[in-house]
mmCIF file as Biopython writes it, N, C-alpha, C and O atoms, coordinates in Angstrom:
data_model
#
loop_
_atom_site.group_PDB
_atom_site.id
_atom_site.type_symbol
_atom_site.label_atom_id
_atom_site.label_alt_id
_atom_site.label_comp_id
_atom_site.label_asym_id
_atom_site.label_entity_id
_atom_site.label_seq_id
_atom_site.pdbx_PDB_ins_code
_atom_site.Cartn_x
_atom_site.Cartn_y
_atom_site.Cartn_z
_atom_site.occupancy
_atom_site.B_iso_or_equiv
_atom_site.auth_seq_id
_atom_site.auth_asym_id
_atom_site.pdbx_PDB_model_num
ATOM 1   N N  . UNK A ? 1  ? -38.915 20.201  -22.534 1.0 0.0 1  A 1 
ATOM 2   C CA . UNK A ? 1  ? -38.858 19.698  -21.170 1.0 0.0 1  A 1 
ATOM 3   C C  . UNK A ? 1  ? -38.161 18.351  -21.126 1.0 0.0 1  A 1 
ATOM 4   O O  . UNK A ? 1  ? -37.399 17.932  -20.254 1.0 0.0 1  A 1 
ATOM 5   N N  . UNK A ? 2  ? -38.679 17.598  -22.529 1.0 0.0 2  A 1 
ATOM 6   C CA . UNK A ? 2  ? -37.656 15.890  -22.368 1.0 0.0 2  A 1 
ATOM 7   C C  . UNK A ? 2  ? -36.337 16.332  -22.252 1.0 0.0 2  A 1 
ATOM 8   O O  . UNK A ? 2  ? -35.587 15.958  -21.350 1.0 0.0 2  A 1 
ATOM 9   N N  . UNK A ? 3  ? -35.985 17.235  -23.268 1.0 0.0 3  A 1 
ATOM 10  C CA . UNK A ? 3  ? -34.347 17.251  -23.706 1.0 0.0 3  A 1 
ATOM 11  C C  . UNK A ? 3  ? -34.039 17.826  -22.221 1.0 0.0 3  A 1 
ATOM 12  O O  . UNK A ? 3  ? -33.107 17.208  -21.706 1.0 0.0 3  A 1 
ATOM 13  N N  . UNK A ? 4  ? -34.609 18.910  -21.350 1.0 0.0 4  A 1 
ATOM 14  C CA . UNK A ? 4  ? -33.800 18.781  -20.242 1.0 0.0 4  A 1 
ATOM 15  C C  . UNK A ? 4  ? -33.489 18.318  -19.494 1.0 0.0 4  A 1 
ATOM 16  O O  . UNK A ? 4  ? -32.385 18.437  -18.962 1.0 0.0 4  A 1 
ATOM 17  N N  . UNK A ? 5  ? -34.873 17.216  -19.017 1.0 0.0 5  A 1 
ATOM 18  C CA . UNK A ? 5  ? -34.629 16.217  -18.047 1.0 0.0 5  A 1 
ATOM 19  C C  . UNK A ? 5  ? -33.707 15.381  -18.869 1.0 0.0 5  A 1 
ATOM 20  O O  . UNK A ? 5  ? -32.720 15.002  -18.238 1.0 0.0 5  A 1 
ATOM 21  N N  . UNK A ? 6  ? -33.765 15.018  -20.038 1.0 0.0 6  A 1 
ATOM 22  C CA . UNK A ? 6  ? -32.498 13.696  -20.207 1.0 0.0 6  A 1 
ATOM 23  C C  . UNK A ? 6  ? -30.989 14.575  -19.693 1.0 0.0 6  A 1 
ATOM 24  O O  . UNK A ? 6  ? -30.135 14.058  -18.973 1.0 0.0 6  A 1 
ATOM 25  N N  . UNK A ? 7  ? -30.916 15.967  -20.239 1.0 0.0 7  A 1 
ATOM 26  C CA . UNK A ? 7  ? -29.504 16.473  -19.641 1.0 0.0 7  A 1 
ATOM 27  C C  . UNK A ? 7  ? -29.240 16.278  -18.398 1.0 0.0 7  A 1 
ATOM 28  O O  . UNK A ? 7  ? -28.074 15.997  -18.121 1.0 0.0 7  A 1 
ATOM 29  N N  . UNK A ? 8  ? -30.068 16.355  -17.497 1.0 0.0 8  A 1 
ATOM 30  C CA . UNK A ? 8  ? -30.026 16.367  -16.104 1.0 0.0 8  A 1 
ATOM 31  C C  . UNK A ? 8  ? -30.011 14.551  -15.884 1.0 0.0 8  A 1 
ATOM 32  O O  . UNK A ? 8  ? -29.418 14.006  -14.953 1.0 0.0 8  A 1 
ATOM 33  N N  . UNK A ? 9  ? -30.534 14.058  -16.597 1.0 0.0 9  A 1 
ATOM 34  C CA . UNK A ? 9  ? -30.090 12.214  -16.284 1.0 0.0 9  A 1 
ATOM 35  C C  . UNK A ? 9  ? -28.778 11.354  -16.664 1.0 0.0 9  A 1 
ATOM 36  O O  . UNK A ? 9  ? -28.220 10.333  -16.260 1.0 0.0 9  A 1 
ATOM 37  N N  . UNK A ? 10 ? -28.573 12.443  -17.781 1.0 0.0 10 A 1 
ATOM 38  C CA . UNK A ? 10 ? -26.909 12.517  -18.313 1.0 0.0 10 A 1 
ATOM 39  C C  . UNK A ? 10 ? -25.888 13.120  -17.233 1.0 0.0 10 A 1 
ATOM 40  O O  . UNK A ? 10 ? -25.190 12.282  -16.662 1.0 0.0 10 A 1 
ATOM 41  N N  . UNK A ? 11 ? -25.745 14.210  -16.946 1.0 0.0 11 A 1 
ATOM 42  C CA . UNK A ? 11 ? -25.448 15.066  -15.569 1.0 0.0 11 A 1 
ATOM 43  C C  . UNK A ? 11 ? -25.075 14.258  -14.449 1.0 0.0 11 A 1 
ATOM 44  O O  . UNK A ? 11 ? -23.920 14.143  -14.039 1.0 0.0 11 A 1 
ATOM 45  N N  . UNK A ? 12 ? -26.228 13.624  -13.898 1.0 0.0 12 A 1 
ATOM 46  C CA . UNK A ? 12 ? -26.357 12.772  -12.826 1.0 0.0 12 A 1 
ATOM 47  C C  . UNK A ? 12 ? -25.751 11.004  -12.727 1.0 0.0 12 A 1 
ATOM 48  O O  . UNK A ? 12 ? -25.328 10.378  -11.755 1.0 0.0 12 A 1 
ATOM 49  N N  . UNK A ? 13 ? -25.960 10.535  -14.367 1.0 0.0 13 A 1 
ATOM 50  C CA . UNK A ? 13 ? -25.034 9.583   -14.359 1.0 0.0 13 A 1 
ATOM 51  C C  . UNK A ? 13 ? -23.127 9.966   -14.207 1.0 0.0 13 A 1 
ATOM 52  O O  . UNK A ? 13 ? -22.125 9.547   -13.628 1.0 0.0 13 A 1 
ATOM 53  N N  . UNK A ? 14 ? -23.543 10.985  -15.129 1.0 0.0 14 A 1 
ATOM 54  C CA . UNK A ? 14 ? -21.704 11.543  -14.714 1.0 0.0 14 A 1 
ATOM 55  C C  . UNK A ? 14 ? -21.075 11.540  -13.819 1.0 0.0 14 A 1 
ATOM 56  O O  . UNK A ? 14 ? -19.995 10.999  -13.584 1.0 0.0 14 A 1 
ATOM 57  N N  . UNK A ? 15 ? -22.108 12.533  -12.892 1.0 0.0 15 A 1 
ATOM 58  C CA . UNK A ? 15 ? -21.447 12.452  -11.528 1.0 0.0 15 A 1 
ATOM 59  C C  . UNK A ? 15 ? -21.284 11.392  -11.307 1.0 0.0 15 A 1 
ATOM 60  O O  . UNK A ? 15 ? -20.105 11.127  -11.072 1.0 0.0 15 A 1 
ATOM 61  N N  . UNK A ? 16 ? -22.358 10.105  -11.238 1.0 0.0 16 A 1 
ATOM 62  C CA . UNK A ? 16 ? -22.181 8.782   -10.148 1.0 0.0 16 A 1 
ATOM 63  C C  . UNK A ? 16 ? -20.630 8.054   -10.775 1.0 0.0 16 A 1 
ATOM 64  O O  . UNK A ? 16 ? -19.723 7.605   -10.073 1.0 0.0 16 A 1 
ATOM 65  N N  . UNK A ? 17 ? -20.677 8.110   -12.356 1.0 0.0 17 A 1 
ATOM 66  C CA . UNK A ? 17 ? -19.559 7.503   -13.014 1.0 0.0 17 A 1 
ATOM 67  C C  . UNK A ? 17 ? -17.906 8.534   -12.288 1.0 0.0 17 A 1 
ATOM 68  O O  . UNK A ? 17 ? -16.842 8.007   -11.963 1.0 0.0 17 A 1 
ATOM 69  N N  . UNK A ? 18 ? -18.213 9.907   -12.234 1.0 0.0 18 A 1 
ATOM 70  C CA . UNK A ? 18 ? -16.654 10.403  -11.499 1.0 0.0 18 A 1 
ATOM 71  C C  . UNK A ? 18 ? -17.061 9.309   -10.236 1.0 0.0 18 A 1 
ATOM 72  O O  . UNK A ? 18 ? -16.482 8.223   -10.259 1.0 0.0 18 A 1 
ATOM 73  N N  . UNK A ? 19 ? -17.858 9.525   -9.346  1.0 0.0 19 A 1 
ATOM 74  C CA . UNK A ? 19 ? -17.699 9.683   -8.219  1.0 0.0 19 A 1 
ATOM 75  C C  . UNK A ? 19 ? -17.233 7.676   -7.696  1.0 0.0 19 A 1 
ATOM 76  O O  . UNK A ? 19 ? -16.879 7.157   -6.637  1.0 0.0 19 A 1 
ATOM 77  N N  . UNK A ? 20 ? -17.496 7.141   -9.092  1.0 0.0 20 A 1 
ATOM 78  C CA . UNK A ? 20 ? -17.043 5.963   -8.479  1.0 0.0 20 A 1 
ATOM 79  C C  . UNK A ? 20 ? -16.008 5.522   -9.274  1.0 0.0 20 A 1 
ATOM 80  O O  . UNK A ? 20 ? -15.678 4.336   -9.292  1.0 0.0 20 A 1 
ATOM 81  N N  . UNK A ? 21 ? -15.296 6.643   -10.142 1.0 0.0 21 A 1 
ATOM 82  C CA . UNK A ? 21 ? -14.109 6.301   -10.384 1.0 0.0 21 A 1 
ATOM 83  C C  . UNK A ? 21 ? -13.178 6.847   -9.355  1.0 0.0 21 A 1 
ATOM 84  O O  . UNK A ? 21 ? -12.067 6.334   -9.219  1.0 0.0 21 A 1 
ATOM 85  N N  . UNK A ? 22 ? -13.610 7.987   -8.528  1.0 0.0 22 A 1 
ATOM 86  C CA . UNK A ? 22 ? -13.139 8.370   -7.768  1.0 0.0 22 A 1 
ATOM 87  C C  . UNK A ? 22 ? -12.941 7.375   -6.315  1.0 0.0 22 A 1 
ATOM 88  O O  . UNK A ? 22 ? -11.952 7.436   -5.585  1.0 0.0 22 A 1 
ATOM 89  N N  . UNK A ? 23 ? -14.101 6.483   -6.109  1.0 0.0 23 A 1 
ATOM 90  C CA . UNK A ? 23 ? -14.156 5.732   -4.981  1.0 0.0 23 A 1 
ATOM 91  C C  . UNK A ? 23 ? -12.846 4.935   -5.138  1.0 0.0 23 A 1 
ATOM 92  O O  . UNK A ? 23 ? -11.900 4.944   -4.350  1.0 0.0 23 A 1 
ATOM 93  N N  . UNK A ? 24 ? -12.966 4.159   -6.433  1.0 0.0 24 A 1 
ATOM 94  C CA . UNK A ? 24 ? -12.327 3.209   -7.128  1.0 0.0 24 A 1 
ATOM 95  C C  . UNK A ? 24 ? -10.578 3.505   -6.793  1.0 0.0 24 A 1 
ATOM 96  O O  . UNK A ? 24 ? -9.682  2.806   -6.320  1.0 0.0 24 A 1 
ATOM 97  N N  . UNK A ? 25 ? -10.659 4.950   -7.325  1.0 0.0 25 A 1 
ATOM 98  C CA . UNK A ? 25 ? -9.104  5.285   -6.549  1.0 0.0 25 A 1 
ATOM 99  C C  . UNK A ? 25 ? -8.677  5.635   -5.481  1.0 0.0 25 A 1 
ATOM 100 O O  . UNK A ? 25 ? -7.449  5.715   -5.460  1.0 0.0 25 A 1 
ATOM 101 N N  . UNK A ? 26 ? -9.395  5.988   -4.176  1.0 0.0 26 A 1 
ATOM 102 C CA . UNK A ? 26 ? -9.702  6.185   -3.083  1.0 0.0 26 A 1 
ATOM 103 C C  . UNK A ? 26 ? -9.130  4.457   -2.463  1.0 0.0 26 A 1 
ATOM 104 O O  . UNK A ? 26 ? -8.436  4.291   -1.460  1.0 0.0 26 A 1 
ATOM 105 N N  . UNK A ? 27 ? -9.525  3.617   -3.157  1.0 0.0 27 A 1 
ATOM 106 C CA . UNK A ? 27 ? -9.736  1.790   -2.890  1.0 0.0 27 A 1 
ATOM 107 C C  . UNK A ? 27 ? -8.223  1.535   -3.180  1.0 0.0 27 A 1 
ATOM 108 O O  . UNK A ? 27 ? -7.445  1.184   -2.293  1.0 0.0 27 A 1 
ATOM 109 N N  . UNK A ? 28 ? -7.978  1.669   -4.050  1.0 0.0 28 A 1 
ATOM 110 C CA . UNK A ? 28 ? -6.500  1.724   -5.076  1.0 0.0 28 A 1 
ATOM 111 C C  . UNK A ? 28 ? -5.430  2.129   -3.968  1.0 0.0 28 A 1 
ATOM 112 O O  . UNK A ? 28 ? -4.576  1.409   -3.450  1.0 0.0 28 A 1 
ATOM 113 N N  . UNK A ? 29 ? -5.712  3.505   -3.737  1.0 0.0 29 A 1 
ATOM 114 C CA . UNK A ? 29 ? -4.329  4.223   -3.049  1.0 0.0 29 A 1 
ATOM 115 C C  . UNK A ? 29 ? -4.356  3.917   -1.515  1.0 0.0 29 A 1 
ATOM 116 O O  . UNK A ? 29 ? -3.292  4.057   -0.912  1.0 0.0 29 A 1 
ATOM 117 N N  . UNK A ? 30 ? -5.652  3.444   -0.706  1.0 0.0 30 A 1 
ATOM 118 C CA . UNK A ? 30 ? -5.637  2.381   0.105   1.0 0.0 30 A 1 
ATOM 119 C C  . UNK A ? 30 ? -4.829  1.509   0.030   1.0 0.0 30 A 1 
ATOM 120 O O  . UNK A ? 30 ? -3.726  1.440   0.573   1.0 0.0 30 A 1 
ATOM 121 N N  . UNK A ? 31 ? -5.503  0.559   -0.874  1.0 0.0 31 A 1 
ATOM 122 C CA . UNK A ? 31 ? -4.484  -0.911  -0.790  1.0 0.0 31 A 1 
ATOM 123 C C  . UNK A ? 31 ? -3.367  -0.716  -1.002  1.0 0.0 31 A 1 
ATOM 124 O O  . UNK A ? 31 ? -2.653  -1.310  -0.195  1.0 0.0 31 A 1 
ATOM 125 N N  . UNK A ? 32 ? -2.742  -0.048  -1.852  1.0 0.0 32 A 1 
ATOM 126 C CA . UNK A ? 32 ? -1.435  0.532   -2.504  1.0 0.0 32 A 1 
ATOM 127 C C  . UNK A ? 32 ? -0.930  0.493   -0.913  1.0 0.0 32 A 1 
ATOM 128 O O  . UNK A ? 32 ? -0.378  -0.438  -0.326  1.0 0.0 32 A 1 
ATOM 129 N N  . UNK A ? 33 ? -1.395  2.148   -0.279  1.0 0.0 33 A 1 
ATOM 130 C CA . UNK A ? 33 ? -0.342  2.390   1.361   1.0 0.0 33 A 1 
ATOM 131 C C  . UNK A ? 33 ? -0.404  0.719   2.007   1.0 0.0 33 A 1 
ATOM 132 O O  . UNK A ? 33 ? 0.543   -0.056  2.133   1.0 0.0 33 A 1 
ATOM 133 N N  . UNK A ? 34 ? -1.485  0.552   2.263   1.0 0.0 34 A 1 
ATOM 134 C CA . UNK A ? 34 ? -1.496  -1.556  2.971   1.0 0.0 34 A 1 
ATOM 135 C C  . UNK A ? 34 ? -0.359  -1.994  2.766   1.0 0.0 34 A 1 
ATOM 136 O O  . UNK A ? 34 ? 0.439   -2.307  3.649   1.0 0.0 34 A 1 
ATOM 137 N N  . UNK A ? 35 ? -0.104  -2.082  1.097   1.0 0.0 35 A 1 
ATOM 138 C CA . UNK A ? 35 ? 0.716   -2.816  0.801   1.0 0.0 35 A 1 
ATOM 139 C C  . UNK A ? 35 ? 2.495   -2.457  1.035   1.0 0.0 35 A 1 
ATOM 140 O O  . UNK A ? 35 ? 3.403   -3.109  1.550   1.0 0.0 35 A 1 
ATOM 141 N N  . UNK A ? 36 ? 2.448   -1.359  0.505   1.0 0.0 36 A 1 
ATOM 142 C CA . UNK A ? 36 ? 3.343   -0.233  0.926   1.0 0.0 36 A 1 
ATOM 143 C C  . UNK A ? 36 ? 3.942   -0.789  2.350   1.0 0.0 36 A 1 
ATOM 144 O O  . UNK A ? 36 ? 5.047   -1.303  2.519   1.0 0.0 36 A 1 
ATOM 145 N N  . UNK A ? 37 ? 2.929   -0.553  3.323   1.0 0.0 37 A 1 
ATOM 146 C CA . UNK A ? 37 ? 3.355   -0.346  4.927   1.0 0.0 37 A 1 
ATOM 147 C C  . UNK A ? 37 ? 3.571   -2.051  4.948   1.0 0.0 37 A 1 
ATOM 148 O O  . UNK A ? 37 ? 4.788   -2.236  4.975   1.0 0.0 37 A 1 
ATOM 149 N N  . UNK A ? 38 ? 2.970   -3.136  4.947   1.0 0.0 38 A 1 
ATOM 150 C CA . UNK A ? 38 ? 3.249   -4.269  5.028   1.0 0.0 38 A 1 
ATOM 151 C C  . UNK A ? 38 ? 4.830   -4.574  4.756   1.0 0.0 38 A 1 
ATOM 152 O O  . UNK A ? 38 ? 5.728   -4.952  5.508   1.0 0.0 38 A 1 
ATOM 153 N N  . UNK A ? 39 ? 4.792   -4.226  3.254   1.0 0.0 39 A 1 
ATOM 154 C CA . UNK A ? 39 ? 6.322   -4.798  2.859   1.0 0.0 39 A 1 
ATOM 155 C C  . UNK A ? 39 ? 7.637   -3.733  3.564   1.0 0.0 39 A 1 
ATOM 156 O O  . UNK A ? 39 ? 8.831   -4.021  3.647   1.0 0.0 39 A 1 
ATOM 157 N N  . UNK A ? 40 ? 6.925   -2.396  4.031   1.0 0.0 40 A 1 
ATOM 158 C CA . UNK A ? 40 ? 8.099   -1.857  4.777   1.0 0.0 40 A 1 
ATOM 159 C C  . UNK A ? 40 ? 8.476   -2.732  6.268   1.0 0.0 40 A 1 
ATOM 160 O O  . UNK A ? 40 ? 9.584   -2.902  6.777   1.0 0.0 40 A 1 
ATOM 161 N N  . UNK A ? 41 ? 7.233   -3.165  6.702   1.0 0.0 41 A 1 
ATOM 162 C CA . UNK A ? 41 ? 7.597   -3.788  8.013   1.0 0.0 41 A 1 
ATOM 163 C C  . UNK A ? 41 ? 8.298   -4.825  7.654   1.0 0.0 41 A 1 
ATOM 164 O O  . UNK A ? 41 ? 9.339   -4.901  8.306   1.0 0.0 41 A 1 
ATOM 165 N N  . UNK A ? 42 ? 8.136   -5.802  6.752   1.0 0.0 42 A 1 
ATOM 166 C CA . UNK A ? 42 ? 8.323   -7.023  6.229   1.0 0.0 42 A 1 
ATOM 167 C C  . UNK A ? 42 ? 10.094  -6.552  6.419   1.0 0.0 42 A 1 
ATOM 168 O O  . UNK A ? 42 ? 10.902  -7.186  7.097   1.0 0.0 42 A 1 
ATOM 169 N N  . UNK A ? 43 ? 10.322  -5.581  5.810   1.0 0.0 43 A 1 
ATOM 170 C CA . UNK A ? 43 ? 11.885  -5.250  5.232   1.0 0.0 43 A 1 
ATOM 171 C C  . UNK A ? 43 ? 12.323  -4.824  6.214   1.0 0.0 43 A 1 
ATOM 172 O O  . UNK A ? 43 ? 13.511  -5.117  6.346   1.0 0.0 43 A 1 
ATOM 173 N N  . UNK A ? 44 ? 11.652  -3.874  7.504   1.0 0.0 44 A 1 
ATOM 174 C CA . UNK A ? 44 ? 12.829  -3.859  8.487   1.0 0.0 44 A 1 
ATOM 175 C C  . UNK A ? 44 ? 12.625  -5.220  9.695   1.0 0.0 44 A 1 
ATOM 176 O O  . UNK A ? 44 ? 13.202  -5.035  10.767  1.0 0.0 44 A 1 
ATOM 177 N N  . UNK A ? 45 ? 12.019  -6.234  9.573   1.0 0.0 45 A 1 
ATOM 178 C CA . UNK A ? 45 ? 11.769  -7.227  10.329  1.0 0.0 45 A 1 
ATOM 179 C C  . UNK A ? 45 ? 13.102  -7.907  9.458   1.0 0.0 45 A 1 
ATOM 180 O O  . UNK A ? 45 ? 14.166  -7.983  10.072  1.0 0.0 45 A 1 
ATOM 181 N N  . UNK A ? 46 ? 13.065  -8.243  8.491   1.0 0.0 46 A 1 
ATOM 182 C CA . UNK A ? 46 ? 14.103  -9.219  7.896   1.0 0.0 46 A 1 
ATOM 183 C C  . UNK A ? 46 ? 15.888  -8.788  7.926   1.0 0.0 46 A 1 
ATOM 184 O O  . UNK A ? 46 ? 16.885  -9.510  7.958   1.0 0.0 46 A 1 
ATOM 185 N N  . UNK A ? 47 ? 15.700  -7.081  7.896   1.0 0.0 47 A 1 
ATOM 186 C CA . UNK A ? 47 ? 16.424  -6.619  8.357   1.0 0.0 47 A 1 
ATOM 187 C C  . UNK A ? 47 ? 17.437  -6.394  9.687   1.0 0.0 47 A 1 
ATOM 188 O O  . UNK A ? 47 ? 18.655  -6.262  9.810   1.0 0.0 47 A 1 
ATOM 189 N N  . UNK A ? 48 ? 16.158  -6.424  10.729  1.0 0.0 48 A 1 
ATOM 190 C CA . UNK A ? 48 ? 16.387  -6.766  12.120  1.0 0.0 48 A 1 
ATOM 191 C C  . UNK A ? 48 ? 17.370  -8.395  12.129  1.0 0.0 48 A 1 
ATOM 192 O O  . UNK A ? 48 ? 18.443  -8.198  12.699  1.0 0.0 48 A 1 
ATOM 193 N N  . UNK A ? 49 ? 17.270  -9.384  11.801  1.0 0.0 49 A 1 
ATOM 194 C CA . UNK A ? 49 ? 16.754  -10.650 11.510  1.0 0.0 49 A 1 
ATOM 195 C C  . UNK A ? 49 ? 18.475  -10.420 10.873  1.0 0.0 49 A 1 
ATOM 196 O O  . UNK A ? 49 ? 19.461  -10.353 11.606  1.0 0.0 49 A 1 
ATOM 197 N N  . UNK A ? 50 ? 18.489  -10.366 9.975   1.0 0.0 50 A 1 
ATOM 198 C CA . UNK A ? 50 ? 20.030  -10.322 9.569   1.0 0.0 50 A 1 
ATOM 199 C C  . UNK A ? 50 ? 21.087  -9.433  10.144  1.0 0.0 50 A 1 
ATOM 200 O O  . UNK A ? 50 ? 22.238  -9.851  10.017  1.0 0.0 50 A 1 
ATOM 201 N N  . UNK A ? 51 ? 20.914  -8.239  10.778  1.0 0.0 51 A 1 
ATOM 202 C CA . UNK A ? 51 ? 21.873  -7.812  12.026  1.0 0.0 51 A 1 
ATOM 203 C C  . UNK A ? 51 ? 21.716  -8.937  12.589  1.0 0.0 51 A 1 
ATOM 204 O O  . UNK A ? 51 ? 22.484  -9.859  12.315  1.0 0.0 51 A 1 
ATOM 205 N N  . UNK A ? 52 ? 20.729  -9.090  13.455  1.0 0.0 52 A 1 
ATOM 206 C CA . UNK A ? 52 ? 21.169  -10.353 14.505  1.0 0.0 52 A 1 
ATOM 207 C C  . UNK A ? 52 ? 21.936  -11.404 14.421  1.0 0.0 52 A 1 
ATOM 208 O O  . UNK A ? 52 ? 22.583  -11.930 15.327  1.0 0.0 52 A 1 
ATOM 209 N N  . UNK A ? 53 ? 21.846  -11.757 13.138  1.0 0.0 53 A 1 
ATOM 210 C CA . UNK A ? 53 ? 22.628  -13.295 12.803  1.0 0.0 53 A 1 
ATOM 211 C C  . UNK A ? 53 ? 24.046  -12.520 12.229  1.0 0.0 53 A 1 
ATOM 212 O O  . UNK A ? 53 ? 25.117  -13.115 12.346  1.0 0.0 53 A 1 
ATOM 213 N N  . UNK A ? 54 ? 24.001  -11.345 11.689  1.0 0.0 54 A 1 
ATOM 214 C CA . UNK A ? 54 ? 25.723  -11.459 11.936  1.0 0.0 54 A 1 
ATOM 215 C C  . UNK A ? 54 ? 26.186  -10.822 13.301  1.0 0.0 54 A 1 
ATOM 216 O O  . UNK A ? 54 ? 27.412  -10.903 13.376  1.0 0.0 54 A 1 
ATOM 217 N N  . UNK A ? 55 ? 25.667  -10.254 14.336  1.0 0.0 55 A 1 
ATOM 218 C CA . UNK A ? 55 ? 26.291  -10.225 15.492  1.0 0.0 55 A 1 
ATOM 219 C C  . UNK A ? 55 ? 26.578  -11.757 16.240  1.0 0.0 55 A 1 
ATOM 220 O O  . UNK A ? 55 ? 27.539  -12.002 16.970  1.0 0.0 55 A 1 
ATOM 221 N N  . UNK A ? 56 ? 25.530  -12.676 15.874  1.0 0.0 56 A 1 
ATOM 222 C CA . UNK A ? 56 ? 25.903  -13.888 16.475  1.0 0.0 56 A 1 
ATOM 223 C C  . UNK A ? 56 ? 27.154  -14.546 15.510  1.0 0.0 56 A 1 
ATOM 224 O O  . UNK A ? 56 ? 28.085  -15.219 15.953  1.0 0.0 56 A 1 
ATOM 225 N N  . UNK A ? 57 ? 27.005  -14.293 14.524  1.0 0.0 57 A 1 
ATOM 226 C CA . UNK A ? 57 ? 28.807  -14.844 13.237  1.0 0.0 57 A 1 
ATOM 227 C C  . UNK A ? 57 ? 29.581  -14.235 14.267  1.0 0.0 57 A 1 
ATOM 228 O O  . UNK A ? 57 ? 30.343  -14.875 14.992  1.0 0.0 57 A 1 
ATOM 229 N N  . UNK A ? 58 ? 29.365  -12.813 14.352  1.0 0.0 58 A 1 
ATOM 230 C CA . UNK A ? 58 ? 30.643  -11.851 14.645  1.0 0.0 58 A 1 
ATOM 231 C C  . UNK A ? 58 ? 31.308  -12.690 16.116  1.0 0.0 58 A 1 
ATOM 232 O O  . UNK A ? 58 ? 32.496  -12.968 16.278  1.0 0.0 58 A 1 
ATOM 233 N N  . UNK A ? 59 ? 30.331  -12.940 16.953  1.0 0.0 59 A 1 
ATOM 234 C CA . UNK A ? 59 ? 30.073  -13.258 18.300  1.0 0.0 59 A 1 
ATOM 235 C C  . UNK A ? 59 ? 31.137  -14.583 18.310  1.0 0.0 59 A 1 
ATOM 236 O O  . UNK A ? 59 ? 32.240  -14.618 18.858  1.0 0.0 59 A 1 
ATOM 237 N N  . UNK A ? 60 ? 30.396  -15.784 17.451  1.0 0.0 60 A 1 
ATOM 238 C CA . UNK A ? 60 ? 31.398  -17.068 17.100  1.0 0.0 60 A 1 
ATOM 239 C C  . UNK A ? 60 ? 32.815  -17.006 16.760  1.0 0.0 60 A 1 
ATOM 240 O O  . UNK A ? 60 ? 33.707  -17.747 17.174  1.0 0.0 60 A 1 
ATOM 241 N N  . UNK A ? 61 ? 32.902  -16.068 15.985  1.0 0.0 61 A 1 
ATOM 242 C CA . UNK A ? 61 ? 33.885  -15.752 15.340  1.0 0.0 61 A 1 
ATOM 243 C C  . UNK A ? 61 ? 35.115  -15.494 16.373  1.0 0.0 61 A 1 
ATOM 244 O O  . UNK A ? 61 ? 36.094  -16.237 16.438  1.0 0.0 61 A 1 
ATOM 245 N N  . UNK A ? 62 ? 34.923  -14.354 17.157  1.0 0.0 62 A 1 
ATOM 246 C CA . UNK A ? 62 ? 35.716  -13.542 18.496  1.0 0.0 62 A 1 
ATOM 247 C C  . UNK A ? 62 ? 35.879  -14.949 19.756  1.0 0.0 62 A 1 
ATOM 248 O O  . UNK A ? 62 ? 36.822  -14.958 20.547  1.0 0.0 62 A 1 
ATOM 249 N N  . UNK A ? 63 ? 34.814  -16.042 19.746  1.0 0.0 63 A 1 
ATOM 250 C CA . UNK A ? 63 ? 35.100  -16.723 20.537  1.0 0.0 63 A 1 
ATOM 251 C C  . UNK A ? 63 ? 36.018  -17.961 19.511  1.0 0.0 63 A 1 
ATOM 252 O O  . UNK A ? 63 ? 36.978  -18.661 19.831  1.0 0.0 63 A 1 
ATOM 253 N N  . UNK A ? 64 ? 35.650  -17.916 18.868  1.0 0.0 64 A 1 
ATOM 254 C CA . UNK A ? 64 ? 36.875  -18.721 18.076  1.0 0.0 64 A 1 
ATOM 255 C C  . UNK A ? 64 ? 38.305  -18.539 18.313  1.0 0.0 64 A 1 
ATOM 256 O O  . UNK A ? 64 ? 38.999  -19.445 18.773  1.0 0.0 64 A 1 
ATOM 257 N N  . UNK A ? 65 ? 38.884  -17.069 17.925  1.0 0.0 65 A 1 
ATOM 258 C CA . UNK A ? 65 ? 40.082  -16.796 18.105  1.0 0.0 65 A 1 
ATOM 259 C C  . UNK A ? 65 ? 40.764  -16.939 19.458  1.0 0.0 65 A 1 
ATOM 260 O O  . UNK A ? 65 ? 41.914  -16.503 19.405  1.0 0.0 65 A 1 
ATOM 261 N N  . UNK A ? 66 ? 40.399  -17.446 20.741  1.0 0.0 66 A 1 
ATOM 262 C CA . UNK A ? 66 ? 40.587  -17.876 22.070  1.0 0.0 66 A 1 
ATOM 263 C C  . UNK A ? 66 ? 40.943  -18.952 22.151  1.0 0.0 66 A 1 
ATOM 264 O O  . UNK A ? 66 ? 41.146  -19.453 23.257  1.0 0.0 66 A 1 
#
């Protein structure tokens, strides 16, 4: 009867050990997309941000030649 209940306390730590390695990557591939989506906005904001400043070059430029 010991040896089964320890299997079953072995068993039951297992699970908790997947299940919070599992949380653990659940946490991971979270922050990961966060980070992911942050630096995509980041890149088309800076992006935005540099069209603009060469339409305003381009802009100087065309009023220059006048």
């Amino acid at each position: 009867m010991r040896s089964w209940l320890d299997g079953m306390m072995n068993a039951s730590r297992k699970f908790e050990l997947e299940n919070d390695c599992l949380e653990l990557c659940r946490n991971g591939i979270t922050w990961l997309g966060f980070v992911l989506y942050f630096a995509f906005v980041a890149d088309a904001a800076h992006s935005a941000v540099v069209q603009q400043q060469s339409y305003v070059v381009a802009a100087q430029a065309h009023r220059l030649d006048y």
